[in-house]
C-alpha positions in Angstrom: -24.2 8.2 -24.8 -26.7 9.3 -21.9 -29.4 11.0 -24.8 -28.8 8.0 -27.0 -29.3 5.9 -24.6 -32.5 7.8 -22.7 -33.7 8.8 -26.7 -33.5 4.9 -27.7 -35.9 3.9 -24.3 -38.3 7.0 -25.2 -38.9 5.8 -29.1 -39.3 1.7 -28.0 -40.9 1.9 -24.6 -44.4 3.3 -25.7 -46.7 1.6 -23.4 -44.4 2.5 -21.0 -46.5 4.6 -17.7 -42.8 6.9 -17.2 -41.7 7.4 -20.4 -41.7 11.0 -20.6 -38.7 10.3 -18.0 -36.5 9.7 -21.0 -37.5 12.2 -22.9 -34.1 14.1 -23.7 -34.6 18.0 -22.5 -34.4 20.5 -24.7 -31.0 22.3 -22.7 -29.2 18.3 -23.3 -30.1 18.9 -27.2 -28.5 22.3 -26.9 -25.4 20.6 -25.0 -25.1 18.2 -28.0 -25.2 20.8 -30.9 -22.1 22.8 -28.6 -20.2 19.6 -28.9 -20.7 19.7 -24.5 -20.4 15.7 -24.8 -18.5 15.4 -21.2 -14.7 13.4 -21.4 -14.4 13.2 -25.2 -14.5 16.8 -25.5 -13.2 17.5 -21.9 -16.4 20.0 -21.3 -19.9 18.3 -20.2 -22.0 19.3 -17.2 -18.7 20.2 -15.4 -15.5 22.3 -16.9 -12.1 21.4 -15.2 -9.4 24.3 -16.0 -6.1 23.0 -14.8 -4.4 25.6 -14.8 -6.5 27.6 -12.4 -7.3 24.6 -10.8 -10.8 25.5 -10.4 -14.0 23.3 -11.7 -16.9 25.2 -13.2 -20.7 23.9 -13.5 -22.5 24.8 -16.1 -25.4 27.4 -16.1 -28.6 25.2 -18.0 -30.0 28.8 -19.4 -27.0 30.2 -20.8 -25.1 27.2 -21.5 -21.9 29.2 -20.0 -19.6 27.8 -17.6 -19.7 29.2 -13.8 -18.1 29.2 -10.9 -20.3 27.2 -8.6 -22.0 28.3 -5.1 -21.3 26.5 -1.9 -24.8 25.3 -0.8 -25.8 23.9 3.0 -28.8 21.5 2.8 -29.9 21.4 6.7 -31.0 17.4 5.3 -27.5 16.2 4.5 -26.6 17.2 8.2 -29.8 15.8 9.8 -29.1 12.4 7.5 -25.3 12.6 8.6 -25.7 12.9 12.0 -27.4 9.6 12.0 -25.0 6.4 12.5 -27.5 3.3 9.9 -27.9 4.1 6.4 -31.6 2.8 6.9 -32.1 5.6 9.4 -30.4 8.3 7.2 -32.5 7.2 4.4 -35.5 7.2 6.9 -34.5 11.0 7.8 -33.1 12.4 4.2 -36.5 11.5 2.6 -38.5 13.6 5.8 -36.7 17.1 5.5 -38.4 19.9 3.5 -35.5 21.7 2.0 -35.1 21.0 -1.9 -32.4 18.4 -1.3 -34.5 16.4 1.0 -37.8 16.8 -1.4 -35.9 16.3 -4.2 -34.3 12.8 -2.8 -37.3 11.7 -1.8 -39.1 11.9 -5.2 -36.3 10.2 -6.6 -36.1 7.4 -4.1 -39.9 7.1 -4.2 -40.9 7.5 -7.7 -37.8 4.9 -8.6 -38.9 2.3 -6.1 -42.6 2.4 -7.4 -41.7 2.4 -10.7 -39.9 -1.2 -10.0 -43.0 -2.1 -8.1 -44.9 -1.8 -11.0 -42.7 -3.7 -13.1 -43.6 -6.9 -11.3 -43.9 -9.6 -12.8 -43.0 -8.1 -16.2 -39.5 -7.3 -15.6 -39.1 -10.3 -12.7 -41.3 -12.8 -11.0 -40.7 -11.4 -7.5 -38.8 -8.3 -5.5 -35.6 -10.5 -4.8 -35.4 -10.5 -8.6 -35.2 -6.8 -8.8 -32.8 -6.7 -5.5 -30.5 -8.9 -6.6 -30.2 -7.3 -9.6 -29.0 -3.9 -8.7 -26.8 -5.1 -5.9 -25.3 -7.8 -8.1 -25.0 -6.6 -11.4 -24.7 -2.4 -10.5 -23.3 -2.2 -7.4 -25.8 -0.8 -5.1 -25.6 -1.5 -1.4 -29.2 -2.2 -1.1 -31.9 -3.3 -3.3 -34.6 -0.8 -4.2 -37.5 -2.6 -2.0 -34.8 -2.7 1.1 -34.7 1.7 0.7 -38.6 1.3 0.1 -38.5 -0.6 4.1 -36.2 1.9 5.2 -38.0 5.1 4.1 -41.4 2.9 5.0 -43.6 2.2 2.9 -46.9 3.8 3.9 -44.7 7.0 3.9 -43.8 6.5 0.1 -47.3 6.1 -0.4 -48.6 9.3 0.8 -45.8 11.0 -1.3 -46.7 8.9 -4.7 -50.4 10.1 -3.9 -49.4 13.8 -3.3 -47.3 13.4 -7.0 -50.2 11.9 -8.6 -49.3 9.0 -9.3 -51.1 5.5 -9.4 -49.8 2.5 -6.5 -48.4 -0.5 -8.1 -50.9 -3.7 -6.9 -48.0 -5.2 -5.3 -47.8 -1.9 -2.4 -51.4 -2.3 -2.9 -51.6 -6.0 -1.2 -49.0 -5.1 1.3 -50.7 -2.2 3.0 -54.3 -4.2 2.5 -52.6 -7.3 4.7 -51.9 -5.3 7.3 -47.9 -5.1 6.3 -45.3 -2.5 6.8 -42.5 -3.9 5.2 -41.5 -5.8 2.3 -38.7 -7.7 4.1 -38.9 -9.1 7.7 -36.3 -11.5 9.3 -37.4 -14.5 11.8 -35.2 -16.7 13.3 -32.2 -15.8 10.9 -34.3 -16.1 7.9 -35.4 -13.8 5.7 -38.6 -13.9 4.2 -40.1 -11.3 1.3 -43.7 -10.2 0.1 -44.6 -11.6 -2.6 -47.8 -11.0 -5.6 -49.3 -13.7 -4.2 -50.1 -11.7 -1.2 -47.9 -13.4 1.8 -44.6 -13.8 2.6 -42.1 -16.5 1.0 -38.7 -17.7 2.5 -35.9 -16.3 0.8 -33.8 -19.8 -0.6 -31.1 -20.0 1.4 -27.3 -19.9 -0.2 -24.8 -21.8 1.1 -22.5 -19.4 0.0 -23.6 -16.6 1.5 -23.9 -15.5 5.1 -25.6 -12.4 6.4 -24.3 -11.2 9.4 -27.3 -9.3 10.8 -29.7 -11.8 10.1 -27.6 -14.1 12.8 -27.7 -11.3 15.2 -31.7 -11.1 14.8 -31.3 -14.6 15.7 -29.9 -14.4 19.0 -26.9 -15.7 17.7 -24.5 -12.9 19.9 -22.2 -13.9 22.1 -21.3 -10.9 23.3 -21.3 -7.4 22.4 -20.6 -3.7 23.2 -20.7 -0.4 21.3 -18.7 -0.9 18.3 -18.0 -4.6 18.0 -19.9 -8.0 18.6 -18.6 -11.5 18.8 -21.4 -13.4 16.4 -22.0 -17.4 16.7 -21.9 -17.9 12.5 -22.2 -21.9 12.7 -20.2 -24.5 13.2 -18.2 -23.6 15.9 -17.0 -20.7 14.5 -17.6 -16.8 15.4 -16.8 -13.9 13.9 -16.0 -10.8 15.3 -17.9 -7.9 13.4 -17.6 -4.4 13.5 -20.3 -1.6 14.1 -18.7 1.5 14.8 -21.1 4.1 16.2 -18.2 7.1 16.0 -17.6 6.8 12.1 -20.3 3.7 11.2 -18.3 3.7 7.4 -15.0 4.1 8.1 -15.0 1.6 11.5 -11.9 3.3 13.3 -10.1 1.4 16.2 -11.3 3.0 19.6 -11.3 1.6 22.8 -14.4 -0.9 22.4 -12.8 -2.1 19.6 -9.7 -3.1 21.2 -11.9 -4.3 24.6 -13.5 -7.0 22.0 -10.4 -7.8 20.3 -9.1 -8.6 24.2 -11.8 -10.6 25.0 -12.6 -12.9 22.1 -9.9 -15.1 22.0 -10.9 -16.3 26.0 -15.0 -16.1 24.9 -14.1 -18.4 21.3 -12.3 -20.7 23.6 -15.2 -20.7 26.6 -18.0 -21.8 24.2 -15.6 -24.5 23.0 -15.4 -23.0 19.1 -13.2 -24.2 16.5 -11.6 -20.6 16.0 -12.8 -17.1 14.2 -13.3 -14.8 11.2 -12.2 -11.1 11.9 -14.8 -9.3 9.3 -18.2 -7.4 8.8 -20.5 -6.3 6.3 -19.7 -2.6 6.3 -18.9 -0.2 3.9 -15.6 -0.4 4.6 -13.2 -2.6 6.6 -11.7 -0.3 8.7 -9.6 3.1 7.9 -7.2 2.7 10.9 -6.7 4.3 14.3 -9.3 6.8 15.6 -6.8 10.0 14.7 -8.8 12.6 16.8 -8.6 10.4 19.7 -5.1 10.6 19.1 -4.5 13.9 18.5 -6.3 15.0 21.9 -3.8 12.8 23.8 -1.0 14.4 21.9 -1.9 17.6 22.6 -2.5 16.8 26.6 1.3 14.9 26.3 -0.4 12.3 28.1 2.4 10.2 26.8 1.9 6.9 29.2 -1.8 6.9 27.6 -0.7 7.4 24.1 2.3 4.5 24.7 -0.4 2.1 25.9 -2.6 2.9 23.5 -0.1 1.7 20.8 0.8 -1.3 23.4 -2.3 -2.4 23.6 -2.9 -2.5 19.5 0.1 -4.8 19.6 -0.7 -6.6 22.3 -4.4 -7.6 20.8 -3.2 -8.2 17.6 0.0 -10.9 18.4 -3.0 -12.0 20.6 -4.7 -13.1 17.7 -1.6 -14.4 15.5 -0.8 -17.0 18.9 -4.9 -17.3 19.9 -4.8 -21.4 20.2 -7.5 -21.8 17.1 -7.1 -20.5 13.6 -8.1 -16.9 13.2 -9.2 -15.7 9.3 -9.6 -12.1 7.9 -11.6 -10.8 5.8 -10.7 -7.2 4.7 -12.3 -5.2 1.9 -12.6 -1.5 0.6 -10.1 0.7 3.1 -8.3 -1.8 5.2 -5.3 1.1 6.3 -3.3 1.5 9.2 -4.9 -0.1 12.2 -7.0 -1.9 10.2 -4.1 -3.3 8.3 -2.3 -4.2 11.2 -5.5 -6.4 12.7 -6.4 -8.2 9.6 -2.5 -9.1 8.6 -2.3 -10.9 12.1 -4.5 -13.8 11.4 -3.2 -17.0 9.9 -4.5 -16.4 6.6 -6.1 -13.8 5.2 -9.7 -13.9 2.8 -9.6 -10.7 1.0 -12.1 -9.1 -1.5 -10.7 -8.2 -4.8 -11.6 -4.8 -4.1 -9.4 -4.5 -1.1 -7.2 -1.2 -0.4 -5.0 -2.1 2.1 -2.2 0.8 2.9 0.1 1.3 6.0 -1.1 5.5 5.3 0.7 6.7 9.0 3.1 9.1 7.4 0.9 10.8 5.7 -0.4 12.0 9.8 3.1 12.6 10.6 3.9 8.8 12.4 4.6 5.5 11.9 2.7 2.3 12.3 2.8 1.3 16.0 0.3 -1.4 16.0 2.5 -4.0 14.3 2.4 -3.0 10.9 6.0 -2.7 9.9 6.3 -6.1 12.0 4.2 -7.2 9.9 6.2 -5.8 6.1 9.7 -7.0 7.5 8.2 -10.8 8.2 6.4 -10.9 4.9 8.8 -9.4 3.1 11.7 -11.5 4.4 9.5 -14.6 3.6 9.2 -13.4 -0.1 12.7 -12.7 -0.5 14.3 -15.1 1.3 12.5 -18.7 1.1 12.9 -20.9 -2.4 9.3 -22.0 -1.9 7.3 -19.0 -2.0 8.5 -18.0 -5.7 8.8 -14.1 -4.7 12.7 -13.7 -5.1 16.1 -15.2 -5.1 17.0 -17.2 -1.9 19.3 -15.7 1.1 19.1 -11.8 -0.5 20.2 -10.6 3.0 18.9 -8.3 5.7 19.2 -4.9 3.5 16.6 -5.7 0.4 14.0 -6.4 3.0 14.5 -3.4 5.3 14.4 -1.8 1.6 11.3 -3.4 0.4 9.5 -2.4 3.6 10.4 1.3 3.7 9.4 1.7 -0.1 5.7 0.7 1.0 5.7 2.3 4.3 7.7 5.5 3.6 5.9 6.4 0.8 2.0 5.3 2.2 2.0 2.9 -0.6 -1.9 1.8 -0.7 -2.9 -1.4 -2.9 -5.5 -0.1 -5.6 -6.8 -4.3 -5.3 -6.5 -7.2 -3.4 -4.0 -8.3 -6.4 -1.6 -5.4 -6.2 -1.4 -6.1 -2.1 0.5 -9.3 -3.2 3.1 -6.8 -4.7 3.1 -4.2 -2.1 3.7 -6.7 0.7 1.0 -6.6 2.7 -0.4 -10.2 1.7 1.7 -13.4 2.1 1.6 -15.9 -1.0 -0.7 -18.2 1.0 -3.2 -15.5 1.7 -6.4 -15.8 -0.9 -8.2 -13.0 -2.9 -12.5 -14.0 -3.1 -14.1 -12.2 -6.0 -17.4 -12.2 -4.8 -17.5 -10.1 -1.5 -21.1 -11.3 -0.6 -19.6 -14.5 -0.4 -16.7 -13.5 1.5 -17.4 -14.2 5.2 -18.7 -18.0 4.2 -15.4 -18.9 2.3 -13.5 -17.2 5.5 -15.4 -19.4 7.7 -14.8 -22.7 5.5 -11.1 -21.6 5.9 -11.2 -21.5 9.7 -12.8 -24.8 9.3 -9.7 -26.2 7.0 -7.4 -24.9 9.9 -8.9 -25.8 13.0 -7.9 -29.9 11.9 -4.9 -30.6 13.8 -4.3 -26.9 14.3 -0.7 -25.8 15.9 -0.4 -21.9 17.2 2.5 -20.4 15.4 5.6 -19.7 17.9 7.4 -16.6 18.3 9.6 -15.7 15.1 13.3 -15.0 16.3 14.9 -15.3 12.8 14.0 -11.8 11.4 17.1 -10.1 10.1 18.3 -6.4 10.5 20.7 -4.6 8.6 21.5 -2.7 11.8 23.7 1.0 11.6 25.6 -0.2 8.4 21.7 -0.7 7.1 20.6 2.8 8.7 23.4 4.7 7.5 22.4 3.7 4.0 19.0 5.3 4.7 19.8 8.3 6.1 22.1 9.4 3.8 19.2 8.6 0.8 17.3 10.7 3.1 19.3 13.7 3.4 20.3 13.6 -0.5 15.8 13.7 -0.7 16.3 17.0 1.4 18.7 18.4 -0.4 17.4 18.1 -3.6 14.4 19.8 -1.9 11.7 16.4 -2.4 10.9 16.1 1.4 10.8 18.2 3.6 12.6 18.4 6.9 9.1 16.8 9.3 9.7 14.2 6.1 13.2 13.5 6.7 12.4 13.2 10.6 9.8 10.4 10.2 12.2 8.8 7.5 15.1 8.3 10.0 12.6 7.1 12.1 10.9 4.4 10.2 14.2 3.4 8.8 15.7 2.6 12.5 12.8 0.5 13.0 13.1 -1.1 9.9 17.0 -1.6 10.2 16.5 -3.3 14.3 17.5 -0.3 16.1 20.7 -0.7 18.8 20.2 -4.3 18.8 20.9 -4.9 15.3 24.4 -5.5 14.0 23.7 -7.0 10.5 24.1 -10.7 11.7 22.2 -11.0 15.1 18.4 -12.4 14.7 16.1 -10.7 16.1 12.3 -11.4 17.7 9.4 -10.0 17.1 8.8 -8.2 20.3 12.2 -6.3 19.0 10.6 -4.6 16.3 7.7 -3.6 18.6 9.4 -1.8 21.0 10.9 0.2 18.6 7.6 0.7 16.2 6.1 2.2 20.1 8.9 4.6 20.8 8.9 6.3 17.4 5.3 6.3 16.9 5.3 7.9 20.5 7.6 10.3 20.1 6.7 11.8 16.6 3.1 12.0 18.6 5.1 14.4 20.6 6.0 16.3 17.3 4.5 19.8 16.5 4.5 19.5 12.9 3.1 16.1 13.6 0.1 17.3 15.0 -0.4 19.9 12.6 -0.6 17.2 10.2 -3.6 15.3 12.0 -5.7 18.5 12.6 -5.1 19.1 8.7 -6.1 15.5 7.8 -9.3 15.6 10.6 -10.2 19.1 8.9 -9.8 18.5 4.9 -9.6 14.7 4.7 -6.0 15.3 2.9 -2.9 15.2 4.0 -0.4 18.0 4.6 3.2 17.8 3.5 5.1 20.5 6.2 
């Protein structure tokens, strides 16, 4: 398909200043001949041999399949070790190793080349933006890299290739401009042929979170979270981690914010919040290496307010007295689960992987999250109205439902499948538009805040108490025997399952509250912190990114 596709744009783009680009190589034609097509023949550029589990490259002389070398670009460490993907671009493109020159010639050459296209491909560079981010996925348009790598820069490069400016890059740099974007007063405005800057139309639909912070429009802020005035008399509280800037772990700023904004919303007299940002991802949960140093210095009062305070920040949110909205997408696990499923109704993007993953580090969830599976689960099961199961099923099936998508680290693969799983509630809402994402969450604060009531502490949730646990355990040890888990397996099992069944308090017919289920999610997460194999578990997951069965 690739030398179809690349010989098709060779024979009909003949005017066209790259087309020796597509030009199929002669080592492609070669792949071609040796049937090498890639999935249909299960042997392409790469060579997967299951049984050895091993993956070989192929050699482009030879055409024969070898092992590859591990190579160390000094560039991917220089552009790693800095926290905006502007400034990684800004430093990839500067190194002089062949992964940095080679990056930069692509990134240049293909932002020049769209350049040129103007206006015969598009009338302006929104045009072209727009059209990679919305229709292939790309975080940024081409002209936003061409402001980040700057454009005087990509000039000097294009001159040292050889190759001719396009009159747009021309104009820019002959006005006295840097940049093809600039932001004032929350607006952004964008070069255009006619030689000046034009206001980008504004979209209702859309709201761009750092263009409000350009605007002054901070309420307050610290290192890895801001509370942002969006309009209205709503704010939003956004996330910036400067640890993990992708992945937006829950640290200790984090949890500082999540303390404060309920008192700040109601001091500048808002109408209540969106709990969201515009990362790559939402957030992937707790900040595990934090953890793991505590563990290891059994500084066990730290580690039991650490997973107190989680709690406490997030019921803070589900009884704040305004409406509070989420809006997760990508990796919403652990922690990050446990924040978003607090607010009153939840605005998710269809690509949304939301997962309570703790057992796969050897814990439970002790920020609220199987609180959060036992509530939903007995609303599903046990109310006529929400259409999820028969009426009055009893305490056992949702104990049962809860451990299936907690004990085995069960992580939606979309917003839909979440319904399924648990982890959303049937009025929760799925948006399939992410750009448009924090504006609907916003319109649904709005819908709330009229005659808004706080929700009360629940002390209806059922517990199938010891009868319940016995059940468990003895599925458990039959898992063992038959050699499926192992014994660290079997340990945080019987743990989750004593949580999930009430503990000492439960007998099967008693009603417990929600600060029930807390207390017990904080002594077992606690004390499998205290675990060796535990810990082994976390130093393997910090160290491969995969989890360790032990």
């Amino acid at each position: 398909t690739m030398a179809n596709v690349a010989q098709s744009l060779y024979d009909r783009c003949t005017d066209d200043s790259e087309r020796d680009i597509f030009k199929v190589p002669d080592f492609i034609k070669s792949m071609l001949e040796k049937k090498l097509l890639g999935q249909k023949t299960r042997k392409g550029f790469f060579y997967r041999d299951k049984e050895k589990n091993i993956t070989y490259n192929i050699n482009f002389e030879t055409l024969e399949y070898e092992i590859p070398k591990k190579v160390k670009y000094d560039s991917f460490k220089v552009a790693r070790d800095q926290v905006k993907m502007n400034r990684r671009l800004h430093a990839l493109v500067r190194c002089d190793d062949n992964a940095g020159q080679f990056m930069a010639e692509l990134i240049i050459r293909s932002a020049m080349y769209a350049a040129a296209r103007i206006p015969e491909i598009a009338d302006d560079i929104i045009q072209i933006d727009n059209g990679l981010i919305n229709g292939f996925g790309w975080d940024f348009g081409i002209f936003e890299v061409l402001d980040a790598i700057g454009v005087q820069f990509a000039v000097d490069k294009m001159k040292s290739y050889g190759k001719a400016i396009p009159p747009i890059v021309d104009k820019l740099l002959n006005k006295g401009y840097d940049k093809f974007y600039k932001i004032v007063d929350g607006k952004r405005y964008y070069f255009d042929l006619s030689g000046d800057y034009k206001i980008e139309e504004a979209d209702e639909r859309i709201i761009k979170l750092d263009y409000i912070k350009k605007a002054k429009g901070v309420i307050e802020k610290n290192w890895c979270a801001s509370l942002i005035d969006i309009g209205d008399g709503v704010a939003c509280l956004q996330f910036h981690s400067i640890i993990q800037p992708e992945m937006h772990p829950i640290d200790g700023s984090v949890i500082d914010m999540l303390q404060r904004a309920p008192k700040l919303v109601e001091r500048e007299g808002m109408k209540g919040m969106v709990l969201g940002h515009q990362g790559v991802h939402f957030s992937a949960g707790a900040n595990l290496a934090l953890i793991l140093e505590i563990a290891k210095m059994k500084m066990w009062p730290i580690m039991t307010k650490i997973a107190g305070d989680l709690q406490s920040v997030n019921q803070g949110m589900r009884f704040a007295p305004f409406p509070v909205v989420s809006a997760p997408f990508s990796l919403s696990l652990g922690g990050g689960y446990e924040m978003l499923s607090s607010a009153d109704k939840v605005v998710a993007a269809a690509e949304t992987y939301m997962g309570l993953v703790e057992v796969g580090v050897g814990v439970v969830p002790g920020g609220g999250g199987c609180l959060r599976l036992m509530m939903n689960w007995q609303d599903y099961l046990n109310k006529t109205d929400a259409g999820w199961g028969k009426a009055n099923s009893g305490p056992f099936p949702v104990a049962q439902k809860a451990f299936e998508t907690i004990g085995f680290a069960r992580v939606s693969t979309s917003a839909k499948e979440a319904y399924g799983l648990g982890y959303l509630r049937a009025h929760d809402e799925i948006i399939m538009n992410q750009s448009q994402q924090i504006a609907r969450a916003k319109a649904v604060v709005l819908e709330l805040a009229k005659d808004y009531q706080a929700p009360t502490m629940r002390d209806d949730l059922m517990a199938a108490g010891e009868s319940g646990r016995l059940v468990f355990e003895q599925t458990i040890e039959e898992y063992k025997r038959k050699g499926q888990i192992s014994e660290h397996d079997g340990l945080i099992a019987k743990k989750l399952a004593n949580i999930l069944t009430g503990g000492q308090k439960a007998n099967g017919i008693r009603r417990l509250s929600e600060n029930d289920f807390l207390e017990l999610e904080v002594e077992a997460f606690v004390s499998l912190c205290g675990e060796k194999k535990t810990q082994e578990r976390m130093a393997y997951m910090l160290k491969t990114g995969k989890p360790l069965r032990n």
